[in-house]
Every structure is written in structure tokens, then in C-alpha cells.
SEGU-603880 format. One record per residue (C-alpha): x, y, z; residue in three letters. Coordinates in Angstrom, 2 decimals. Layout:
BEGIN
<site x="X" y="Y" z="Z" r="ALA"/>
...
end
This chain:
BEGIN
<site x="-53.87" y="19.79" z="20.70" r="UNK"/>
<site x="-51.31" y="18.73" z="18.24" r="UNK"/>
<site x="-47.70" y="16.59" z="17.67" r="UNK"/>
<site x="-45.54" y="16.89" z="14.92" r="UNK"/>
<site x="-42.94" y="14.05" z="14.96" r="UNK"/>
<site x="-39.54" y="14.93" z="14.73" r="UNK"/>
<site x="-37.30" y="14.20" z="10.98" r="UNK"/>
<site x="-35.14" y="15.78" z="8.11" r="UNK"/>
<site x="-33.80" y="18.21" z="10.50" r="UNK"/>
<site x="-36.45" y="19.65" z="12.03" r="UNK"/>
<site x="-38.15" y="19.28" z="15.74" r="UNK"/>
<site x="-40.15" y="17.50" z="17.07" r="UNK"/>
<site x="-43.51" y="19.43" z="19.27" r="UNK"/>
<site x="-46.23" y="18.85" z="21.24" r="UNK"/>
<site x="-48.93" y="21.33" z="22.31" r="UNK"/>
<site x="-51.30" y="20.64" z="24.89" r="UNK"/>
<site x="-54.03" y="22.06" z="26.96" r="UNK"/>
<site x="-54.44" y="21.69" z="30.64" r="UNK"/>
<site x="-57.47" y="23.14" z="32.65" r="UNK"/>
<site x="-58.15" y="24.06" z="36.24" r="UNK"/>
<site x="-60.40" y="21.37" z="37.80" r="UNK"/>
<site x="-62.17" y="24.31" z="40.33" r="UNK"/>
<site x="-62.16" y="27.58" z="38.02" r="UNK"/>
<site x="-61.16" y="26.13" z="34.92" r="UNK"/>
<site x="-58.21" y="28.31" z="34.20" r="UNK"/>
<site x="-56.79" y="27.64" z="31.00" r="UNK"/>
<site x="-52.92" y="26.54" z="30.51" r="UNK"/>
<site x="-50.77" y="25.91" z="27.57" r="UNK"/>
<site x="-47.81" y="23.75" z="27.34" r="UNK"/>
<site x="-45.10" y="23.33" z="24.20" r="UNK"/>
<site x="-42.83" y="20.54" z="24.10" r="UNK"/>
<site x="-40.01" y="20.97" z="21.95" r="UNK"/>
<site x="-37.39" y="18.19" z="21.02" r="UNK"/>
<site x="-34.63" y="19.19" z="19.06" r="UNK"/>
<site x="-31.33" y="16.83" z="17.87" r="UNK"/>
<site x="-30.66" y="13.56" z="16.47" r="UNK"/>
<site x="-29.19" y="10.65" z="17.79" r="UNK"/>
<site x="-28.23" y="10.75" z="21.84" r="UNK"/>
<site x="-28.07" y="14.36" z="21.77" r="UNK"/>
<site x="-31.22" y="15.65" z="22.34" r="UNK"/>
<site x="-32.42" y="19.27" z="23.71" r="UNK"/>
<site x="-35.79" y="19.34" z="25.42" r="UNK"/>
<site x="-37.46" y="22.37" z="25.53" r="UNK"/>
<site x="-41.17" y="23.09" z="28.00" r="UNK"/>
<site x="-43.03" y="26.24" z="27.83" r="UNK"/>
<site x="-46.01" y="25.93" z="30.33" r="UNK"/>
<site x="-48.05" y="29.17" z="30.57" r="UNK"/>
<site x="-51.18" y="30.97" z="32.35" r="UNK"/>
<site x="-53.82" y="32.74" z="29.63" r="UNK"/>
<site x="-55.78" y="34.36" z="32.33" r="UNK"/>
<site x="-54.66" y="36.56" z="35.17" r="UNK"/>
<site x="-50.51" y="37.21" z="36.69" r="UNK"/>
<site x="-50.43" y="34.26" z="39.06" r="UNK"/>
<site x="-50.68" y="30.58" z="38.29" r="UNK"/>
<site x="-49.70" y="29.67" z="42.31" r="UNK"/>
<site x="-46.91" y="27.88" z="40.82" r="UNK"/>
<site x="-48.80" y="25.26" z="38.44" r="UNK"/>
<site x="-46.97" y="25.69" z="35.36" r="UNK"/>
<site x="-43.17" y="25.67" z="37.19" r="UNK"/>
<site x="-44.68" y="22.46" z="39.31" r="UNK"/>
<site x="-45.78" y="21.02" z="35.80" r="UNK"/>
<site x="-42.30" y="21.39" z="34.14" r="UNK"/>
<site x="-41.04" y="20.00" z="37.01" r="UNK"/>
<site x="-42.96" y="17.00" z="36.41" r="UNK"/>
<site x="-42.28" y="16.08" z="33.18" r="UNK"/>
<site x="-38.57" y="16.29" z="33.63" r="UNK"/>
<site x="-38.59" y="14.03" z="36.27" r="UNK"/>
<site x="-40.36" y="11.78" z="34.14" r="UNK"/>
<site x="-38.38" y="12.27" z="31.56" r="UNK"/>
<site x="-35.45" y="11.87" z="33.30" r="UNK"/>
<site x="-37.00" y="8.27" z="34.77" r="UNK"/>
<site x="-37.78" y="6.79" z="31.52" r="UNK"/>
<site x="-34.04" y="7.98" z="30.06" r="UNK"/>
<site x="-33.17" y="5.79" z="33.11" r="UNK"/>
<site x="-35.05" y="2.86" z="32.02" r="UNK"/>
<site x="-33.66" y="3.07" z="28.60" r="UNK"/>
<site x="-30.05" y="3.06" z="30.08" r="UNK"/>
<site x="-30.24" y="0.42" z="32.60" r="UNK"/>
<site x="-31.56" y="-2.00" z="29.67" r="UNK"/>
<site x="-29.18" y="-1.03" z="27.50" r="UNK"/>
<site x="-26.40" y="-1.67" z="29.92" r="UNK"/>
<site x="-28.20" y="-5.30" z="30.28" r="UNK"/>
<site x="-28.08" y="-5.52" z="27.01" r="UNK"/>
<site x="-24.48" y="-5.28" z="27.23" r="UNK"/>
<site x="-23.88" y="-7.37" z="30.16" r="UNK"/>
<site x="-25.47" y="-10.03" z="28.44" r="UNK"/>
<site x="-24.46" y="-10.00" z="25.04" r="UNK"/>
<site x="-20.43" y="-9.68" z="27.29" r="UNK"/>
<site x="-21.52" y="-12.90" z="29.27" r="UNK"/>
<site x="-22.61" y="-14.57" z="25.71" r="UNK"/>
<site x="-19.17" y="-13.85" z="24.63" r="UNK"/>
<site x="-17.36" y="-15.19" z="28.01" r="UNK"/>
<site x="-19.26" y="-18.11" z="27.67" r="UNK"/>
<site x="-19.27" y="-18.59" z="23.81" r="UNK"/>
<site x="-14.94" y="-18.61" z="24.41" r="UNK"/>
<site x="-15.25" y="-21.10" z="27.41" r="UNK"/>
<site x="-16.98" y="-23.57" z="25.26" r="UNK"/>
<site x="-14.35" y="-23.21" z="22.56" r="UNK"/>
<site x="-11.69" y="-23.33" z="25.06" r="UNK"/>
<site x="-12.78" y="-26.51" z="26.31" r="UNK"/>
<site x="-13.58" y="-28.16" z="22.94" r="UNK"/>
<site x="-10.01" y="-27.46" z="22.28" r="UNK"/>
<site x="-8.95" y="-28.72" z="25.18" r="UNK"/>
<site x="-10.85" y="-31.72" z="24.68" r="UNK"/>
<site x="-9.95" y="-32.43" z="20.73" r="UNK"/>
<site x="-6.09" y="-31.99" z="22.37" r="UNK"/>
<site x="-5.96" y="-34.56" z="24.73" r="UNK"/>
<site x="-7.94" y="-36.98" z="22.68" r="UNK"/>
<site x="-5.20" y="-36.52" z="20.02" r="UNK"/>
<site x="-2.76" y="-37.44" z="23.03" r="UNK"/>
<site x="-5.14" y="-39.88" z="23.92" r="UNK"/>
<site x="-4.50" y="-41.33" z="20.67" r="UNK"/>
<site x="-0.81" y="-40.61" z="19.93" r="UNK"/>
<site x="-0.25" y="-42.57" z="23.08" r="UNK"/>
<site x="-2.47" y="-45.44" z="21.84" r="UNK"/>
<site x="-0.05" y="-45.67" z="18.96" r="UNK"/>
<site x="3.34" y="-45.53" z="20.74" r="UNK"/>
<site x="2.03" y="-48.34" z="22.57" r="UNK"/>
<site x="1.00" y="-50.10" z="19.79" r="UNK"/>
<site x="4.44" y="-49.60" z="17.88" r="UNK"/>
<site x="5.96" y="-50.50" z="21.06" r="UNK"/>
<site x="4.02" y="-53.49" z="21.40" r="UNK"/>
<site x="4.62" y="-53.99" z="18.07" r="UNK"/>
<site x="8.16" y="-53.90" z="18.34" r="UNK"/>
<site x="8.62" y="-56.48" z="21.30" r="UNK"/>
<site x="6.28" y="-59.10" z="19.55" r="UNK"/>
<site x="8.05" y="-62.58" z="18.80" r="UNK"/>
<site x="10.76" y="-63.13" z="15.68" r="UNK"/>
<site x="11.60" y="-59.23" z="16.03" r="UNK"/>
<site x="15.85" y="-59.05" z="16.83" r="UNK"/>
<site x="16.51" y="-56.92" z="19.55" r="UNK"/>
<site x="15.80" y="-55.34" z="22.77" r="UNK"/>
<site x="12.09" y="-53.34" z="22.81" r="UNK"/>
<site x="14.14" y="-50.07" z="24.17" r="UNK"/>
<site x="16.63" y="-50.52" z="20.56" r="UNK"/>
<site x="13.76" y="-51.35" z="18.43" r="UNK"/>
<site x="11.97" y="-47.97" z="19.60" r="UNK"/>
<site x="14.17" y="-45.55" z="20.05" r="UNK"/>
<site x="16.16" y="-44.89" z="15.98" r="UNK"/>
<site x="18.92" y="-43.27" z="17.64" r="UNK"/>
<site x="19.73" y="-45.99" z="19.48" r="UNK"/>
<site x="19.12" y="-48.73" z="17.23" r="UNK"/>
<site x="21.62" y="-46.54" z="14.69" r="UNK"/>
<site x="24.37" y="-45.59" z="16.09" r="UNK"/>
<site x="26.61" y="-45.17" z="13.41" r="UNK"/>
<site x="24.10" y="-42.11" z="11.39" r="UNK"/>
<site x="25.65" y="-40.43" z="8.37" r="UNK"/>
<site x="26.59" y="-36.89" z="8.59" r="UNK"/>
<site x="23.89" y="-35.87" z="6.27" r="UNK"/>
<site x="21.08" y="-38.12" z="7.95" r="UNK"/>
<site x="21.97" y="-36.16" z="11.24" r="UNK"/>
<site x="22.21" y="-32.50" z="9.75" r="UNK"/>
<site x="18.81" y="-33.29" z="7.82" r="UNK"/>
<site x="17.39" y="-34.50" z="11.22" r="UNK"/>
<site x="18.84" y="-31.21" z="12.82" r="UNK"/>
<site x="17.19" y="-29.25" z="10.18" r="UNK"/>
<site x="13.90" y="-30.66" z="10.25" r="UNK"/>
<site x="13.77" y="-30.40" z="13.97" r="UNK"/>
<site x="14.95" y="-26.69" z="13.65" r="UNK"/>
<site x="11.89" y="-25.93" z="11.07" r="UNK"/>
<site x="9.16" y="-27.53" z="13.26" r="UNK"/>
<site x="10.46" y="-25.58" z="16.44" r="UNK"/>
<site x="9.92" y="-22.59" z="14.72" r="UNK"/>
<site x="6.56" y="-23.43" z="13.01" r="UNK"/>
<site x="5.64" y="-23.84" z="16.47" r="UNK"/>
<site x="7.30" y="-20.69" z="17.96" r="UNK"/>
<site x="4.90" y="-18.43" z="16.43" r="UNK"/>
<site x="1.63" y="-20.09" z="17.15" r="UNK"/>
<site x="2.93" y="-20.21" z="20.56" r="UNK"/>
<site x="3.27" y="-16.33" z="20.51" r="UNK"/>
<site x="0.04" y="-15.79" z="18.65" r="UNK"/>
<site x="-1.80" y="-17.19" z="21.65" r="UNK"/>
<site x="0.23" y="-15.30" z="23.90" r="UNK"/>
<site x="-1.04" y="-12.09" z="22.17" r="UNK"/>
<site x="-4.26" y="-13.04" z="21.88" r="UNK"/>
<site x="-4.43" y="-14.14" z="25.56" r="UNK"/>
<site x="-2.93" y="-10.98" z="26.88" r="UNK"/>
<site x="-5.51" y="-8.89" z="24.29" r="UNK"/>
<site x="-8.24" y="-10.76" z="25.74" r="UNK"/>
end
């Protein structure tokens, strides 16, 4: 009979008819939906117009439309949980691939710092160069005599990169155990 959408504070009804298919009895029903959001009241009216006794109808009617009310909320939930499931598995997966890109562009940088230590080392051995290839590649064997200075500004620069690395280190320690 009529339907008023629900907005700026106010509810949302629907009015129907429904008539007896033997005596045509006459019954009214009001829907009311009230609240915003995922709070939501739900009030059903479902009454006789003629005589005391409906044989149950109107309660069986109410009935009804909750159930089906309550099975379409269902449906509405259960997607959105997919929803989630999915857009959680995206994630997972999204991470994995970056993980293993990383993990990839690492060892080909190993890939490629070995390359060159075997180059310099090759380099190193190769005819007219003085020496022994284990002297000619390692500098603190091939100095032995280092200045006091050379060896504290050696010191310090290892000291600096240690703890340029200490932090990254713990960064991904965090963000592992956060994950």
C-alpha cells in the first residue's frame, strides 16, 4: 500500500495488505525500520480488521518475515566475512611476493659481490703482480706494520657500520613479530 524509505533521522515503513484466499478476510501489516548504520530496530504489526480470531495468521506471518530477515542478514555476513578473507589472503600473498623479490634482489647482490671478489682475486694472482694471491687480498696481511691512526680509523668505521646495521636489524625484528 505504501513505503517510505528511511533518511535524515527518520524511519523507514512499509504497509501492506494481505487477504484471505477462501473468505477474503482482510489483514494489515506495518513494517517499521528504525536506526542507522548496523544498528537497526525492526518493528511488524500484523493485524485482523474483521472478527477476534485470525487462527494464528498474523503471529505465523511475523514469524515469517523474521526468519527471512534473519536469512538474508546471514547472507550479508557470510559475504562480508569473504570479503575479508580475501582481501586477508590478498595481503598474505601481496607480502610473499615482496618477501621473495627481496630475497631474490639479495642473493643476486651476493651473486654479484662474489663475482667481484673473484675477479679481484683473479686479478690479484695474474702475472708481473709481487706476492702471494692470499697477501695481495687480504690488506691486513699485506700491511703489517698499520699506523695507529689507520687502525683506530678502521676501528671506527667498522664500529659506525655495525650500528647502521643494528637498527635495521631490529626494525625487522619488530615488524616481524607485529606481523
Amino acid at each position: 500500500m505504501a513505503e517510505q524509505p528511511p533518511g535524515d533521522g527518520r524511519s523507514g515503513m512499509i504497509e501492506a495488505v494481505d487477504r484471505s484466499r477462501i473468505f477474503g478476510f482482510t489483514d494489515d501489516i506495518v513494517i517499521r525500520v528504525s536506526g542507522a548504520g548496523r544498528d537497526a530496530k525492526v518493528d511488524v504489526r500484523s493485524s485482523s480488521r474483521h472478527g477476534q480470531h485470525d487462527l494464528g495468521r498474523n503471529a505465523e506471518r511475523v514469524r515469517e518475515l523474521f526468519s527471512e530477515v534473519k536469512t538474508r542478514l546471514a547472507e550479508v555476513e557470510k559475504n562480508e566475512t569473504m570479503e575479508k578473507t580475501v582481501a586477508a589472503r590478498e595481503q598474505r600473498v601481496q607480502k610473499a611476493l615482496t618477501a621473495k623479490e627481496k630475497r631474490r634482489q639479495t642473493k643476486a647482490q651476493e651473486v654479484a659481490a662474489r663475482k667481484a671478489k673473484a675477479q679481484a682475486k683473479a686479478g690479484a694472482t695474474a702475472p708481473g703482480n709481487s706476492g702471494s694471491p692470499a697477501l695481495a687480498s687480504d690488506p691486513a696481511r699485506s700491511a703489517p706494520a698499520q699506523s695507529p691512526q689507520a687502525a683506530q680509523s678502521a676501528q671506527e668505521q667498522n664500529t659506525q657500520q655495525r650500528r647502521a646495521e643494528k637498527p635495521k636489524s631490529l626494525g625487522r625484528f619488530w615488524q616481524q613479530l607485529l606481523e
